[in-house]
C-alpha positions in Angstrom: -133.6 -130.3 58.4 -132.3 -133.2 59.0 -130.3 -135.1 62.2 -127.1 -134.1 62.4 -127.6 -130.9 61.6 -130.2 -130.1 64.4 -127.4 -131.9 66.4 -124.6 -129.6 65.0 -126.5 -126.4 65.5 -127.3 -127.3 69.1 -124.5 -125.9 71.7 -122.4 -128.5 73.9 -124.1 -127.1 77.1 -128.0 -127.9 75.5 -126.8 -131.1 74.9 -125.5 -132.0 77.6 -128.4 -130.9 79.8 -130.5 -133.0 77.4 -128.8 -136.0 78.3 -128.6 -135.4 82.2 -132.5 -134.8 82.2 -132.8 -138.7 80.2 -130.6 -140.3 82.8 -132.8 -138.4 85.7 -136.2 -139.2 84.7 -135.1 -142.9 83.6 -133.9 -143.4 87.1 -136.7 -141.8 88.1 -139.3 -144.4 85.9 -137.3 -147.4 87.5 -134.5 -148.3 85.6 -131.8 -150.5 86.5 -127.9 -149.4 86.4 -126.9 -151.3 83.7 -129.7 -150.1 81.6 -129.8 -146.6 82.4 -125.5 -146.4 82.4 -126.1 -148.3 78.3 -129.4 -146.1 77.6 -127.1 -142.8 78.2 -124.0 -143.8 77.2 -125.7 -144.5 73.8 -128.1 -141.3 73.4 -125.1 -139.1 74.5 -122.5 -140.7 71.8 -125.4 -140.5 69.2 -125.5 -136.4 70.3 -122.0 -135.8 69.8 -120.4 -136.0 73.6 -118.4 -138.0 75.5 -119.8 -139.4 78.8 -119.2 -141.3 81.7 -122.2 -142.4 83.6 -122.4 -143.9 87.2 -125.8 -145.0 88.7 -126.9 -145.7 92.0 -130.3 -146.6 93.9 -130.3 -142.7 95.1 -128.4 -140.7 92.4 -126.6 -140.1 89.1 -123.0 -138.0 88.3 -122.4 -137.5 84.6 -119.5 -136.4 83.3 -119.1 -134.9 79.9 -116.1 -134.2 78.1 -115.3 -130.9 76.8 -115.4 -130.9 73.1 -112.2 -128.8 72.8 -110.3 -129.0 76.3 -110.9 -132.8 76.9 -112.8 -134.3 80.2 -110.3 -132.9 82.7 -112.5 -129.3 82.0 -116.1 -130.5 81.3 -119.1 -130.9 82.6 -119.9 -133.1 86.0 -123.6 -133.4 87.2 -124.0 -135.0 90.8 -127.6 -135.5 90.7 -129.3 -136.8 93.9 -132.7 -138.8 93.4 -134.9 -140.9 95.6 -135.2 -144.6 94.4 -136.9 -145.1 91.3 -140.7 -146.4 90.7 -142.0 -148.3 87.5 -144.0 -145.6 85.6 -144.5 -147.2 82.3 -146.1 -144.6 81.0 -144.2 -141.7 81.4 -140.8 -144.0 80.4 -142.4 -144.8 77.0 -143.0 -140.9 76.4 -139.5 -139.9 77.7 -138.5 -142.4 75.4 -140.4 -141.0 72.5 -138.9 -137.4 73.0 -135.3 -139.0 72.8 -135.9 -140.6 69.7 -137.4 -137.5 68.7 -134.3 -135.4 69.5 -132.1 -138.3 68.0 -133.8 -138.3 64.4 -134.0 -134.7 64.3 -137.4 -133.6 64.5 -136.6 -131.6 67.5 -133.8 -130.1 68.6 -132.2 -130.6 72.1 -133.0 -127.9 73.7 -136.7 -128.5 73.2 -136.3 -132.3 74.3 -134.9 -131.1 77.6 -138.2 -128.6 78.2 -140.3 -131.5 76.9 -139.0 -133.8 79.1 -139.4 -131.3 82.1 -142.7 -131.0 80.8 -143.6 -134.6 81.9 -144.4 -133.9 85.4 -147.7 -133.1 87.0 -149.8 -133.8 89.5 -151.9 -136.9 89.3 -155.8 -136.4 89.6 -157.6 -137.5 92.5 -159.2 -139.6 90.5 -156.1 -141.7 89.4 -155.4 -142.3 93.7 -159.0 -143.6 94.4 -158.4 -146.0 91.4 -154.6 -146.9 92.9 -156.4 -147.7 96.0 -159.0 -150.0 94.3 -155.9 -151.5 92.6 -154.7 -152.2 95.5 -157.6 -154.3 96.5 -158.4 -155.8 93.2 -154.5 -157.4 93.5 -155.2 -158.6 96.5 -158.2 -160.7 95.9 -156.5 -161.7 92.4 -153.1 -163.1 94.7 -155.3 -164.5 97.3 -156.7 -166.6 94.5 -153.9 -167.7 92.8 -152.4 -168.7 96.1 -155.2 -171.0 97.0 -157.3 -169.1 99.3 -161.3 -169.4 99.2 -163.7 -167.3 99.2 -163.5 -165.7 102.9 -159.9 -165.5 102.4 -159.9 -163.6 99.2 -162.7 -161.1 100.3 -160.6 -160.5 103.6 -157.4 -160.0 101.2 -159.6 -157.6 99.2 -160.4 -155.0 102.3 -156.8 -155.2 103.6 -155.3 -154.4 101.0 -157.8 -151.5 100.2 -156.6 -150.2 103.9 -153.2 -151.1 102.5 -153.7 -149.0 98.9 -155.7 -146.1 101.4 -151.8 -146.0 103.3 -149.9 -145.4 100.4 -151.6 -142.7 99.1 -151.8 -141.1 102.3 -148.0 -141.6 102.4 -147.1 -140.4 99.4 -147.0 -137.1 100.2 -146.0 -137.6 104.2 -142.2 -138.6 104.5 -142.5 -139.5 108.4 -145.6 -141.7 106.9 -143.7 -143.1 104.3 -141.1 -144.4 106.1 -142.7 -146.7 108.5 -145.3 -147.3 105.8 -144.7 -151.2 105.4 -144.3 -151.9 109.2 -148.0 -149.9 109.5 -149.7 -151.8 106.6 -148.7 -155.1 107.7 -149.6 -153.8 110.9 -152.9 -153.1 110.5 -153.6 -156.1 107.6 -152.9 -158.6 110.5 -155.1 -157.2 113.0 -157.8 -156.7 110.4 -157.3 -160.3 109.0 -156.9 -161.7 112.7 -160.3 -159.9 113.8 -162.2 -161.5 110.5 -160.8 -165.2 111.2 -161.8 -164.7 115.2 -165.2 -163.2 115.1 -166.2 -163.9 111.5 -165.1 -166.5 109.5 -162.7 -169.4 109.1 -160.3 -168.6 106.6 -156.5 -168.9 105.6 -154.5 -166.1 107.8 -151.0 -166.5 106.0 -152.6 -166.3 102.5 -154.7 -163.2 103.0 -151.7 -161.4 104.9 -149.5 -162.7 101.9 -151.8 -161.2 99.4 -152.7 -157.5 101.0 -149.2 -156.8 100.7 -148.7 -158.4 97.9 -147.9 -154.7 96.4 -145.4 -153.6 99.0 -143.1 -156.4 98.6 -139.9 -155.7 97.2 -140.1 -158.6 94.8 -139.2 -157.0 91.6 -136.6 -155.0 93.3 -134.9 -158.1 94.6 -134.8 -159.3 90.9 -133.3 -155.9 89.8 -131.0 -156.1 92.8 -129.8 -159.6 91.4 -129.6 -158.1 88.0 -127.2 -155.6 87.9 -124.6 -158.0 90.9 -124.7 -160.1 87.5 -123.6 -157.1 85.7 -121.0 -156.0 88.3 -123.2 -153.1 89.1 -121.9 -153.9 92.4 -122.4 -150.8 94.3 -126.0 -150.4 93.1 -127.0 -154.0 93.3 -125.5 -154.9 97.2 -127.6 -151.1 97.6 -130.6 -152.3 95.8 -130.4 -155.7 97.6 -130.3 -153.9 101.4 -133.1 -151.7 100.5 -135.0 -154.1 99.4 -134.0 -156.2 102.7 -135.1 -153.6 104.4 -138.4 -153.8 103.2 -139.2 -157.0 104.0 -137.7 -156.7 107.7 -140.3 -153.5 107.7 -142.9 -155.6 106.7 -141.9 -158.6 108.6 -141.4 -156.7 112.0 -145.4 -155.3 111.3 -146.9 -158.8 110.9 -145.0 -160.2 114.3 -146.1 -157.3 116.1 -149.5 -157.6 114.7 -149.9 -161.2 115.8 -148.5 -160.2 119.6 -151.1 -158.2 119.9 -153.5 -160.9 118.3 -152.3 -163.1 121.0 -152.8 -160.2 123.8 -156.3 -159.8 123.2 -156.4 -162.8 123.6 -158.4 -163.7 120.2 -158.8 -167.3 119.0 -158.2 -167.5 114.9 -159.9 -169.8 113.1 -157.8 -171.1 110.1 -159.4 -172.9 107.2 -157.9 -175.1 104.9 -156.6 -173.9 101.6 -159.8 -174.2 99.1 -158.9 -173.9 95.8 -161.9 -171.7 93.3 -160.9 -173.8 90.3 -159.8 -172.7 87.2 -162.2 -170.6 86.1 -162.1 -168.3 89.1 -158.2 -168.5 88.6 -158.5 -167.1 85.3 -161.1 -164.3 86.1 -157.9 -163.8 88.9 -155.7 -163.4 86.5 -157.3 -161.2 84.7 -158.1 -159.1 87.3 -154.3 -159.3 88.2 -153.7 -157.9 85.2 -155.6 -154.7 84.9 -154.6 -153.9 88.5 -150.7 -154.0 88.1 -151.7 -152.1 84.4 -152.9 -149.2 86.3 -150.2 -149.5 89.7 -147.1 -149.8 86.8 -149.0 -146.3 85.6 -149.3 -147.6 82.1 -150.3 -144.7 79.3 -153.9 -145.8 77.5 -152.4 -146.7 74.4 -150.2 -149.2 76.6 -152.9 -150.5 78.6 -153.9 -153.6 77.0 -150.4 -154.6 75.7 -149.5 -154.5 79.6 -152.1 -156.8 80.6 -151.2 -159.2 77.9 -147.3 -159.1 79.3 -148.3 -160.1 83.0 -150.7 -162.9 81.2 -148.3 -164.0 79.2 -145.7 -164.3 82.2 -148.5 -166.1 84.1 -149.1 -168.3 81.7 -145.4 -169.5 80.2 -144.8 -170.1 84.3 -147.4 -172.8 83.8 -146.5 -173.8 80.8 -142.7 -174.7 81.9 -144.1 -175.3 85.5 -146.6 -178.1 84.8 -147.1 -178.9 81.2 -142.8 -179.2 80.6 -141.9 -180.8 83.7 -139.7 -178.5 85.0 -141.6 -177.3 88.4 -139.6 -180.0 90.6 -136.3 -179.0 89.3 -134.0 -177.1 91.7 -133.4 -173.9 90.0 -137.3 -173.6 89.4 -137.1 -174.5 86.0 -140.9 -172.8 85.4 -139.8 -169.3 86.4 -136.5 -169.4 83.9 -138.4 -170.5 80.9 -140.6 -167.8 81.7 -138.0 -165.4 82.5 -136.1 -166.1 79.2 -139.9 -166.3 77.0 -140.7 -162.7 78.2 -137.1 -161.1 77.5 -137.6 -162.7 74.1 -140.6 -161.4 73.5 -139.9 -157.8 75.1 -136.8 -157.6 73.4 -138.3 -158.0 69.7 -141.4 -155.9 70.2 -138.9 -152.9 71.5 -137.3 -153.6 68.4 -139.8 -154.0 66.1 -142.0 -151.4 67.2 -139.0 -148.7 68.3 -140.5 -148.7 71.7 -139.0 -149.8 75.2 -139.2 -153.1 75.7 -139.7 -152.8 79.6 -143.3 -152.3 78.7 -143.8 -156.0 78.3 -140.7 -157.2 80.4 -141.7 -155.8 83.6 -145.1 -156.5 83.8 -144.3 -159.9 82.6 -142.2 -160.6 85.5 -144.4 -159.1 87.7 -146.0 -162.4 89.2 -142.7 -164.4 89.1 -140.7 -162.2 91.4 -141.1 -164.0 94.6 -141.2 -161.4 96.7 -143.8 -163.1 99.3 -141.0 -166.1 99.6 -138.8 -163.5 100.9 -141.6 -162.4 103.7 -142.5 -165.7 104.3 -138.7 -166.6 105.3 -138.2 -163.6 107.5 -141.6 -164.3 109.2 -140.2 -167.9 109.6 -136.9 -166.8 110.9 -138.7 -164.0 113.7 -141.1 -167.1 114.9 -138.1 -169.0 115.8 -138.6 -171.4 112.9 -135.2 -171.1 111.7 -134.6 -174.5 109.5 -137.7 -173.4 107.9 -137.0 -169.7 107.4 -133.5 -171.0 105.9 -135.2 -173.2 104.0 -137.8 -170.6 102.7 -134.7 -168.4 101.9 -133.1 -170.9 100.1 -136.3 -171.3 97.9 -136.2 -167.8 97.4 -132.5 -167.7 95.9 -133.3 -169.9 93.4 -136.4 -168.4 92.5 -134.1 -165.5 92.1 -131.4 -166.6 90.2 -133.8 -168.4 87.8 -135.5 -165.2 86.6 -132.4 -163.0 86.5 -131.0 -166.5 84.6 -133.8 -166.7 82.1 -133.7 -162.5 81.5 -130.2 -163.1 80.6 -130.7 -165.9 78.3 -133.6 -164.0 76.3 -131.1 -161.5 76.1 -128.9 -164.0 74.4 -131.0 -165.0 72.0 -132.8 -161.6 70.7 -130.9 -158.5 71.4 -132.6 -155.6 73.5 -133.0 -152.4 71.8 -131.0 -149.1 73.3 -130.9 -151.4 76.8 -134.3 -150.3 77.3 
């Protein structure tokens, strides 16, 4: 049976609910407005229907056309979600049931219950590994950022207490709301009591690095991404959240270091202390295989994951250091890296009939300066102001370099279905 008739036979109603289930569970896996609001548009015209689509951080309305009355009497979904996270995995297999549905080898109706079938209940297994993630991209950051030995091990345990908050969180609201003001919290204490009583080591750099996770960096770059759409209303939304995150976070570390001060402890800072390049490739790899498993990227995906955040690293060097561009003012490396990953994203989702996200994101994973932010807000609360504006400066042209480059790449090689 081929395509159009499955389509055909399938009832107005079936196919509509097909197509608001897609747009839920790709707002769910992290997609941006622009991309969800194409993705739909083009799934539901290739089904038949008319649509109009309008996305937001926290929610979806759909409105469908009637086939026979027109869209004053059809179908309107107003579909309330909590902001997305990046769940590569199940994105590439809600994407495999639409192209399923769209070639015909099943029918809508079935899509829709195999798309509800996607949820579950992950193992406890999978959370003890998030938290080790957690740890692993830590010491990995810590690395990259300089930090020696004492700093990277202390980076390592916070942000083990850091991955042990989220879990907990993740099923407590009351938890989850405060959860970056707690973790940042609790990693300056803990990195404050190793550099008093311990060690020497770098304080910023391991603080930096146990939150490494928790900072809004990619959402920032999304935020950025669809103002340069004119998604206005979900970008300036996008952008406060993510604001909000980093005042959360900000507000945790200041407090932290008040009470560092009220004990009365003396911190011993150490000089940054490069490993060399060997331990920052080990870091990289390491890098890698934790932001595989926190992006929640399916086994067949894992490895192809991994290669996307070492291929980011790496063209960041390459445009960085090797092309001369790291003391331009638009950070040169971060666009060439930006525009080398769209490229490359954009013609393996095309070539392979797959999203391209699965390389895209991960490959911008370690150029979304997400710590830059922090740093500038921590800057701003110490009453450093010239340097937090300074800092913040930095960190809008980091910004509109990667959201410049993603752009370009898509300029050059089309993306495929906006995914």
């Amino acid at each position: 049976m081929t395509a159009p008739v499955l389509i055909s036979q399938a009832t107005y109603e079936a196919r509509a609910a097909f197509v608001a289930e897609l747009a839920a569970r790709l707002h769910t896996y992290g997609t941006t407005a622009q991309r969800l609001e194409g993705a739909v548009a083009g799934v539901a015209s290739r089904l038949g229907l008319e649509c109009e689509v309008w996305s937001n951080p926290t929610g979806l309305i759909l409105s469908f056309a009637d086939p026979v009355r027109g869209q004053q009497n059809g179908i309107t979904r107003v579909i309330r979600l909590q902001p997305g996270e990046q769940d590569l995995g199940l994105l590439a297999a809600a994407d495999a049931i639409a192209e399923d549905v769209l070639a015909g080898r099943m029918a809508p109706v079935d899509g829709h219950a195999a798309l509800r079938a996607l949820d579950g209940v992950p193992a406890k297994r999978s959370r003890l590994l998030d938290i080790a993630c957690f740890g692993l991209s830590a010491a990995a950051v810590a690395v990259l950022l300089g930090g020696g030995l004492p700093t990277l091990m202390t980076a390592c345990v916070a942000g083990l207490v850091t991955g042990a908050l989220a879990v907990l969180g993740a099923g407590r609201p009351q938890l989850m709301e405060a959860l970056e003001a707690i973790a940042a919290l609790v990693a300056t204490i803990a990195a404050a009591a190793i550099a008093t009583f311990l060690v020497p080591l770098s304080l910023k750099t391991a603080i930096v690095a146990a939150l490494i996770v928790l900072m809004p960096g990619l959402m920032l770059t999304n935020a950025v991404s669809e103002l340069s759409s004119q998604q206005l209303v979900s970008g300036t939304a996008r952008f406060a959240g993510a604001l909000m995150i980093l005042l959360k976070l900000t507000f945790g570390t200041v407090a932290g270091m008040q009470l560092v001060r009220l004990f009365g402890w003396q911190v011993q800072e150490a000089p940054p202390q490069p490993l060399g390049p060997v331990a920052e490739i080990i870091a990289s790899l390491v890098a890698a295989f934790a932001f595989a498993v926190l992006f929640k990227a399916a086994r067949r995906d894992f490895l192809l994951v991994m290669a996307a955040v070492l291929l980011g690293y790496a063209l960041t060097r390459v445009g960085g250091e090797w092309l001369g561009l790291a003391s331009t003012s638009f950070a040169g490396g971060a666009f060439f890296a930006a525009m080398g990953i769209a490229v490359v994203s954009n013609a393996y989702g095309r070539w392979a009939n797959r999203p391209g996200a699965l390389i895209r994101v991960p490959g911008i994973i370690l150029l979304v300066p997400g710590s830059v932010g922090f740093r500038s807000l921590s800057f701003v609360m110490e009453r450093d102001v010239f340097l937090g504006l300074d800092t913040a400066f930095l960190l809008v042209s980091a910004l509109i370099a990667i959201v410049a480059g993603l752009l370009f790449g898509n300029l050059l090689v089309p993306s495929r279905r906006n995914l």
